[in-house]
N, C-alpha and C positions, 0 to 999 in steps of 0.2 A: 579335479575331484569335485563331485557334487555332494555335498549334503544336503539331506532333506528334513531333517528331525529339528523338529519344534524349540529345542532347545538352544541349537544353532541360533535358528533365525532369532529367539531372544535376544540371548547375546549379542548379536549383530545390532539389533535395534540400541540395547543399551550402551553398546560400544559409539556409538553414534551421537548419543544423548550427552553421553561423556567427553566425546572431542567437542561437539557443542560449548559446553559450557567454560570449556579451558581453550578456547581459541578467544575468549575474549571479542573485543570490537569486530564487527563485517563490514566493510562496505566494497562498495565495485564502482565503476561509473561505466559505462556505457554511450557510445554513441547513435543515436537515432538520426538516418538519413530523412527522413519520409516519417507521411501522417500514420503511413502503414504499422511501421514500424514502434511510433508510440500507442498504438491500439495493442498492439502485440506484446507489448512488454506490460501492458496495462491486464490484457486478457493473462499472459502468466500470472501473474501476483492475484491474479483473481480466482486462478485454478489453483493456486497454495494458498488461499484467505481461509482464514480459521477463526470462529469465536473469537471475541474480545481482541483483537483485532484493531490498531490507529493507527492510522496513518497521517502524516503531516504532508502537505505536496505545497512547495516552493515552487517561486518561479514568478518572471514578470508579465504582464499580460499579454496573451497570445504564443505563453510559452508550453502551451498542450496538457496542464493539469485537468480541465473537462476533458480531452480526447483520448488521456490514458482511463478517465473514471471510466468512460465510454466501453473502454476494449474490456476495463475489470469488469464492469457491471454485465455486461453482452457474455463474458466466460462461465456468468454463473447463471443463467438465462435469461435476462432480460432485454429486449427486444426492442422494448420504447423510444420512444424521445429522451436521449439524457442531454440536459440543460445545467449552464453552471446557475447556483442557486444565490446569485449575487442577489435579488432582491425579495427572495423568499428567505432567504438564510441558510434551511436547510431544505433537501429534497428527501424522500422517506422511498424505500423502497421494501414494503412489510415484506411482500407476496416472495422474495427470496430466502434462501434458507445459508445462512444465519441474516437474519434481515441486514439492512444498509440505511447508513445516515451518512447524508453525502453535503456537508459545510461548508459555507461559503463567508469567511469574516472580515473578506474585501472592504466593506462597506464600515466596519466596528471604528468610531473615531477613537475608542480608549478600549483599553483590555477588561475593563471592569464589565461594560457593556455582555459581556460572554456571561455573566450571571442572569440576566434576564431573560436568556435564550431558554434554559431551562435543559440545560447538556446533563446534568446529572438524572434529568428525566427520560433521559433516549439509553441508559448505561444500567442495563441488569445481565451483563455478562456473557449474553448468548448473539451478543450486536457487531458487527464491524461497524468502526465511523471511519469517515474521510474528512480531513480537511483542510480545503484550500485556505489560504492568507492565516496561518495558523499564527505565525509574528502578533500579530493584530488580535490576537486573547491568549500571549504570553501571561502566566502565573495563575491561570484561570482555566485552562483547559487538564483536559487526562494526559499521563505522561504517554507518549507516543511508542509503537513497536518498531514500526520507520520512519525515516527521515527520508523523504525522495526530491531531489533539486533538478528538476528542468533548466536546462539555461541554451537559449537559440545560438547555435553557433553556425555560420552563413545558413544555406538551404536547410539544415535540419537543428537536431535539439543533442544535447549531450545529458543523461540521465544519470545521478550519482543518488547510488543509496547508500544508505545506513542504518544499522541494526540499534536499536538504544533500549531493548529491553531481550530476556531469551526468547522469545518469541520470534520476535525481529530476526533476532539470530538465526531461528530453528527455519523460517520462511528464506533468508538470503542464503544459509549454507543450501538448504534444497534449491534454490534458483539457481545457484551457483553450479551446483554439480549434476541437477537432473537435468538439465533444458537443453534444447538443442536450437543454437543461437541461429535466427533468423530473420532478415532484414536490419540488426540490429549489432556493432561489432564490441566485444569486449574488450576493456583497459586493464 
């Protein structure tokens, strides 16, 4: 049976919003064999990225935090050089729509240091931010929507998220049940 009427598909939406909020914690993990594969999961989350929008990305060096920014940043059009922002701090990307602030606090010797960056200045709502070494401006940064932990395991990387706001949530349930998983296998 098809329904077509408007009030359905309300419903539907709302019925959605409601398992949402009563499923409580998300998370998945994921295995990445290949570079391929962290672009790809990086380009999803970047065709589900929404306003206001944080992201935390763990992981120890050379564990693919730039080369997933890479796949997100390229899903929502940009084209460029993406560079991790270890000695700029941050990298800015206006010209996308909802802009991109892409962090880099590798470098922070103390969490305090996160106030002179001037983060509350990048945060009027209509922003996604990303940020690498996020440990390193504990108690000083925005609370995050995911948690994403790269960690190399032989040839490739194992990808674990987590939802830690409804947003978060609203992002990993749609990752979870709209995508059609490739290059990359579910836990």
């Amino acid at each position: 049976m098809i329904v077509t009427n408007n009030t359905f598909t309300t419903a539907a939406i709302l019925t959605t919003r409601l398992n949402i909020k009563e499923m409580g914690q998300i998370t998945t993990t994921l295995e990445l064999p290949n570079e391929q594969a962290t672009l790809n999961l990086g380009a999803h989350l970047g065709q589900l990225a929404q306003p206001k929008m944080i992201i935390y990305l763990y992981g120890t060096l050379g564990a693919g935090k730039t080369t997933l920014v890479r796949g997100f940043l390229q899903s929502m059009g940009y084209y460029g050089k993406v560079k991790s922002p270890t000695y700029t701090l941050v990298e800015t990307y206006l010209e996308l729509s909802p802009p991109i602030y892409h962090f880099d606090l590798y470098r922070l010797s103390n969490p305090e240091e996160v106030k002179y960056l001037g983060i509350q200045d990048y945060i009027n709502n209509k922003e996604i931010l990303l940020f690498e070494w996020p440990e390193n401006g504990m108690g000083f940064l925005p609370k995050p929507s995911l948690k994403l932990t790269l960690s190399i395991v032989n040839e490739g990387r194992n990808a674990h998220l987590e939802a830690t706001s409804l947003l978060g949530q609203k992002i990993l349930y749609m990752h979870k049940h709209n995508h059609v998983y490739q290059n990359f296998n579910v836990h």
